[in-house]
NUGU-461263 format. One record per residue: residue number from 1; residue in one letter; z, y, x of N, C-alpha, C, O, CB in turn. Coordinates in Angstrom, 2 decimals, padded with zeros to 5 digits. Glycine has a CB too. Layout:
<pts>
  seq  type      nzz      nyy      nxx     cazz     cayy     caxx      czz      cyy      cxx      ozz      oyy      oxx     cbzz     cbyy     cbxx
  NUM     A        Z        Y        X        Z        Y        X        Z        Y        X        Z        Y        X        Z        Y        X
...
</pts>
This chain:
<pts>
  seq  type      nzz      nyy      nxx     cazz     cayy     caxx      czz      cyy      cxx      ozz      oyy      oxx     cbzz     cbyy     cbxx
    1     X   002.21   008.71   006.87   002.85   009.95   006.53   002.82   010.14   005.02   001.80   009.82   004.42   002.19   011.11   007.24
    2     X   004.28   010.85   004.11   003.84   011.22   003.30   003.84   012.79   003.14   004.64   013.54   003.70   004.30   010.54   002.52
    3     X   002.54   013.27   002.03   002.07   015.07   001.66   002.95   014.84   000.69   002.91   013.83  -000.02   000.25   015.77   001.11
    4     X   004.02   015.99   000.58   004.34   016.48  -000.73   003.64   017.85  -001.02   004.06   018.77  -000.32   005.87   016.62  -000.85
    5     X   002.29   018.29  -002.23   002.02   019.06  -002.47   002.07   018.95  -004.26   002.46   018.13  -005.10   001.03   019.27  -001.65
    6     X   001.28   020.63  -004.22   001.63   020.95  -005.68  -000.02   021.41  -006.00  -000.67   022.23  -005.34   003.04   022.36  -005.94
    7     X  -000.51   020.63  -007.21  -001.76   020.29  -007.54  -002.13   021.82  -008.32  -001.19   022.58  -008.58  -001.82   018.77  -008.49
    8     X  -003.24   022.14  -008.59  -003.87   023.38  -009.69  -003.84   022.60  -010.80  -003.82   021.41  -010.51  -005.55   024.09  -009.44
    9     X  -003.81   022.89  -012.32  -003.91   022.37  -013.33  -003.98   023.11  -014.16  -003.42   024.20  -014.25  -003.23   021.68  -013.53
   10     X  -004.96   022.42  -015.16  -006.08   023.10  -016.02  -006.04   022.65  -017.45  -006.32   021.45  -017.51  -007.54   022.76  -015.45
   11     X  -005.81   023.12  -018.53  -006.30   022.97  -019.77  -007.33   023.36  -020.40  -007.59   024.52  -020.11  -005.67   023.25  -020.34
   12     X  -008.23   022.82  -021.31  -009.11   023.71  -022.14  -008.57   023.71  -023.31  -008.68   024.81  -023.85  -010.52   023.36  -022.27
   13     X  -008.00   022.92  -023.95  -007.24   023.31  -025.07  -006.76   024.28  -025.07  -006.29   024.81  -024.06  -006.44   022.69  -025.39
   14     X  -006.76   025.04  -026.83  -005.72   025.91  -026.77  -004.17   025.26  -026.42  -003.81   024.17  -026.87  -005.78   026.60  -028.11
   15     X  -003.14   026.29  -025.38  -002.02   026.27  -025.28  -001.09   026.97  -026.44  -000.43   026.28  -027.23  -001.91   026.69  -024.12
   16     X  -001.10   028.21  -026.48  -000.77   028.84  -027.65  -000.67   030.06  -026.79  -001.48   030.47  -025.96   000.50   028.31  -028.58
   17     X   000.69   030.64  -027.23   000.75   032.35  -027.18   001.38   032.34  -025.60   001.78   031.37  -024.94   002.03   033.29  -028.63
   18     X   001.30   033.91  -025.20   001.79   033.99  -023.85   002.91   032.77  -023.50   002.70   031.87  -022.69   002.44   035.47  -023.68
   19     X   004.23   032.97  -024.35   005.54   031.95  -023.56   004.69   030.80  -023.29   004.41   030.41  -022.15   007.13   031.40  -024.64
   20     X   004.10   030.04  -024.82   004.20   028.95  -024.53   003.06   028.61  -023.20   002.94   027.41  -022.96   004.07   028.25  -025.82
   21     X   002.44   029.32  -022.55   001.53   028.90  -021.74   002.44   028.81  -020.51   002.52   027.77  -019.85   000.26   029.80  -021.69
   22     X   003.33   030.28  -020.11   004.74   030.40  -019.42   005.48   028.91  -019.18   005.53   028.24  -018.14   005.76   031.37  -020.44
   23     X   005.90   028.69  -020.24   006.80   027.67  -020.34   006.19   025.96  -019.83   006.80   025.09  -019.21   007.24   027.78  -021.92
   24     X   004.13   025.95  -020.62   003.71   024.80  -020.72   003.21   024.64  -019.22   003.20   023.52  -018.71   002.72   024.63  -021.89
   25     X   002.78   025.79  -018.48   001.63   025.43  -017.32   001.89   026.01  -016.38   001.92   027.24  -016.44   000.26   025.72  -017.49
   26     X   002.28   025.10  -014.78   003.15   025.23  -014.15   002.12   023.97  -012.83   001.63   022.87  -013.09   004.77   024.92  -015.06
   27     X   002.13   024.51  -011.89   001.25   023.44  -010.80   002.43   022.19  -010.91   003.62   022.15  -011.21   000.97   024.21  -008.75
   28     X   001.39   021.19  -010.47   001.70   019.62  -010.40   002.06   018.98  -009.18   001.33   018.79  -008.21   000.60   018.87  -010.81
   29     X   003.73   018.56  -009.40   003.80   017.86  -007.69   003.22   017.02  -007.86   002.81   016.66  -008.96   005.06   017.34  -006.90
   30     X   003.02   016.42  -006.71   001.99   015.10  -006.60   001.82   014.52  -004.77   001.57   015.30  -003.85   000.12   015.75  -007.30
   31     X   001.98   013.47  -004.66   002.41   012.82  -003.13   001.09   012.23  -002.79   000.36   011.70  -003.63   003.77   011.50  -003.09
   32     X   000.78   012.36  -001.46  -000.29   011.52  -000.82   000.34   010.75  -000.14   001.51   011.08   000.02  -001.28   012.11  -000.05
   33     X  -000.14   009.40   000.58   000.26   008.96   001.73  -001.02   008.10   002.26  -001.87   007.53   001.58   001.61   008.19   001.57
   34     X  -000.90   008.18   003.58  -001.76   007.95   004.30  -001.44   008.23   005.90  -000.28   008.33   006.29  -002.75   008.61   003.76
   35     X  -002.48   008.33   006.70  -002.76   008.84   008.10  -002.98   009.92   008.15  -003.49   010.43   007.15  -003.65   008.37   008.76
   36     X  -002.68   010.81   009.42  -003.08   012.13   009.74  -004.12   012.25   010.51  -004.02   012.05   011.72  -002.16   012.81   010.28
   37     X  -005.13   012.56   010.00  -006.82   012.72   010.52  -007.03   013.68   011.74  -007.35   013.60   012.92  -007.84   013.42   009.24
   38     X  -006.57   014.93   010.49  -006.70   015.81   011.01  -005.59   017.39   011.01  -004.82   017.32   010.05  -007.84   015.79   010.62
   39     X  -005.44   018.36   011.62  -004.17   019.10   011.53  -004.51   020.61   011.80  -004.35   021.10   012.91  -003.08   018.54   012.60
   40     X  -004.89   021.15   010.98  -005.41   022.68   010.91  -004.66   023.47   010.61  -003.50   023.08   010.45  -006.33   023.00   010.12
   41     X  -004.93   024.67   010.45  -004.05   025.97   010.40  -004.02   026.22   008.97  -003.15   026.64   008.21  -004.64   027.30   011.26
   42     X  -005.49   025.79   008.78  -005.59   025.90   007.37  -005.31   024.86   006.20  -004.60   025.08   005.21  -006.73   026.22   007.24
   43     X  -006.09   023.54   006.55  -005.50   022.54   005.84  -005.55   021.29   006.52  -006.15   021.27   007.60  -006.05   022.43   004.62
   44     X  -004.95   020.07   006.00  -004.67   018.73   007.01  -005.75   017.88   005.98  -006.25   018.14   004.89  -002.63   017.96   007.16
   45     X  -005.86   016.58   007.07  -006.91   015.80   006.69  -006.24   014.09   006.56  -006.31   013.30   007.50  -008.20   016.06   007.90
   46     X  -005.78   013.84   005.59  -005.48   012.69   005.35  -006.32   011.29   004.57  -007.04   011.43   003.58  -004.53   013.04   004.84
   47     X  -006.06   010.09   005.19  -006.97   009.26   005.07  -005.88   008.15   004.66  -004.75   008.22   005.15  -007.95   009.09   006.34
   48     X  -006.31   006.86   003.51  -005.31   005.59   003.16  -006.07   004.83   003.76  -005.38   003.96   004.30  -004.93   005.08   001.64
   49     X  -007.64   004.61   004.06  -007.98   003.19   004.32  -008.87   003.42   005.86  -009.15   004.59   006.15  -008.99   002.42   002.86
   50     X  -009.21   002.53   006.62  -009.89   002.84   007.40  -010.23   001.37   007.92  -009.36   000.50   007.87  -009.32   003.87   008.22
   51     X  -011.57   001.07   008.42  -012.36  -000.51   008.48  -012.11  -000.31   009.87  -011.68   000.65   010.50  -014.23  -000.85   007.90
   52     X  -012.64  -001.94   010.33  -012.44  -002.01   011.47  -013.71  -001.43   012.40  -013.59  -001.30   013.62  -012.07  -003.33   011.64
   53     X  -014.94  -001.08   011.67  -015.87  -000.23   012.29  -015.95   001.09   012.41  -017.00   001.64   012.75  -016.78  -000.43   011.91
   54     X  -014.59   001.91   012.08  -013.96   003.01   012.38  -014.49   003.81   011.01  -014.45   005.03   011.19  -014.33   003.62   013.92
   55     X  -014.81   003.57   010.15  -015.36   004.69   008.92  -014.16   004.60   008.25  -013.59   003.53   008.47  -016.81   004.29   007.83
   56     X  -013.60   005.34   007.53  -012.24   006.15   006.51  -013.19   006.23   005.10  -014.28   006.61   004.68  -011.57   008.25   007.19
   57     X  -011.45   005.34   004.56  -011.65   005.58   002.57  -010.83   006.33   002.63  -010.31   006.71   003.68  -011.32   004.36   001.20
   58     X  -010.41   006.89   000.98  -009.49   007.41   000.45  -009.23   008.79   001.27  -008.14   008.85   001.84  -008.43   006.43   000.37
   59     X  -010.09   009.89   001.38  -009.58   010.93   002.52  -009.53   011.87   001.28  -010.07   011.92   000.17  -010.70   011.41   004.09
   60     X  -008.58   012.63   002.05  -008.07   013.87   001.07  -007.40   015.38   002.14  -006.54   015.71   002.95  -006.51   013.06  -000.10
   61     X  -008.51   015.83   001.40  -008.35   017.19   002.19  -007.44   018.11   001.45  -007.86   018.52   000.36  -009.75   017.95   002.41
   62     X  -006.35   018.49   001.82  -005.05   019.29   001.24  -005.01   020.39   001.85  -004.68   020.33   003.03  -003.69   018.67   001.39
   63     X  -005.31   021.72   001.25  -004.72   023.42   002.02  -003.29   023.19   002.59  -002.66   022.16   002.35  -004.50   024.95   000.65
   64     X  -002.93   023.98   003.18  -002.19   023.73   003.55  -000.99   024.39   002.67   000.13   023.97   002.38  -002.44   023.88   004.70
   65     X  -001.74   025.68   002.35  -000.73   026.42   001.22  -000.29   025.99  -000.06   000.43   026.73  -000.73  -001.24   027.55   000.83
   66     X  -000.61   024.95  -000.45   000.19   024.14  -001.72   001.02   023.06  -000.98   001.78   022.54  -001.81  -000.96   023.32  -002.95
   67     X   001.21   022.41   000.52   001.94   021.71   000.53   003.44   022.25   000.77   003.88   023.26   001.31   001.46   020.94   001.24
   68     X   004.03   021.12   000.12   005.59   021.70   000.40   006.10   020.70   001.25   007.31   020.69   001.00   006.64   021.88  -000.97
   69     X   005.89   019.95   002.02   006.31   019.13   002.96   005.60   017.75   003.41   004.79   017.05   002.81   007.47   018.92   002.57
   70     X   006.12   017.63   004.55   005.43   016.80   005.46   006.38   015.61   005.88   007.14   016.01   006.76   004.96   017.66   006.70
   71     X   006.62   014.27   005.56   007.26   013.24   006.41   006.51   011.97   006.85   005.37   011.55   006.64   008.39   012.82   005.74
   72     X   007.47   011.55   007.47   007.48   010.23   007.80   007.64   009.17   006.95   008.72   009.11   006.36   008.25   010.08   008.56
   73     X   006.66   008.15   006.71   006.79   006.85   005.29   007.94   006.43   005.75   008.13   006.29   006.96   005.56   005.36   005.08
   74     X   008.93   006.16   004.79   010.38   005.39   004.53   009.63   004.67   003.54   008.65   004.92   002.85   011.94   006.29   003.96
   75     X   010.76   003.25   003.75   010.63   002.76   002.49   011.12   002.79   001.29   012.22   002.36   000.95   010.65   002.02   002.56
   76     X   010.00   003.51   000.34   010.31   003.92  -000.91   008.80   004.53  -001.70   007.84   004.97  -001.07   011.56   005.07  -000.72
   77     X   008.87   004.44  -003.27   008.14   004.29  -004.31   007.52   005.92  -004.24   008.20   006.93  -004.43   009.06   003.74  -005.69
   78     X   006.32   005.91  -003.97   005.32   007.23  -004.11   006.17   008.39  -005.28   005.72   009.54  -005.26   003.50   006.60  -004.90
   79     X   006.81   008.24  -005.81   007.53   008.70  -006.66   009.12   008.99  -006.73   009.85   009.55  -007.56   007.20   008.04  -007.40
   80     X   009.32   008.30  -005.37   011.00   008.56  -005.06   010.65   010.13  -004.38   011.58   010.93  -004.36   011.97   007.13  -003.66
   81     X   009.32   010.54  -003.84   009.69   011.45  -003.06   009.78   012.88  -003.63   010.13   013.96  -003.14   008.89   011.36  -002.05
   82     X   009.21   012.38  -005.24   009.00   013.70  -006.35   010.22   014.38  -006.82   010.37   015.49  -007.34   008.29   013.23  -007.76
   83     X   011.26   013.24  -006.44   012.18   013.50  -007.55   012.96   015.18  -007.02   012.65   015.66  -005.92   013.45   011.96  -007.67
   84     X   013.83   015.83  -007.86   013.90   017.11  -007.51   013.13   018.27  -007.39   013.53   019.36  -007.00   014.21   017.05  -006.76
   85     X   011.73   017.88  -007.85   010.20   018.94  -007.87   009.91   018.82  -009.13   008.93   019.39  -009.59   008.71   018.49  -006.92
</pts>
């Protein structure tokens, strides 16, 4: 499956004055792909690797309220699915 969600993002630098913070800082799309673990109300549980003695790498726990969509892997570049966000 691929997550299309939208990340929190943080500076400590100064940005500058109100606009430019407006203009500069804005959440981050950003794609997972993997397996569906798990499927909550609140957030889903996705996993990329998993051994043959059943233990999971790569898990990533996503709210559910930053994702903006849910598919099926096609074939195409972790980054075809950004485009338009």
């Amino acid at each position: 499956m691929v997550v299309v969600w939208k990340d929190i993002i943080t500076r400590a630098d100064w940005v500058g004055d109100r606009e430019a913070v407006i203009n500069e800082m804005y959440p981050m799309p950003c794609v997972t792909v993997g397996w569906l673990l798990l499927n909550t109300d609140e957030f889903i549980i996705v996993v990329d690797s998993a051994s043959k003695d059943r233990d999971y790498g790569g898990v990533s726990v996503i709210p559910k309220a930053v994702v903006v969509r849910i598919e099926e892997l096609k074939k195409a570049t972790p980054h075809s699915y950004l485009s338009g966000l």
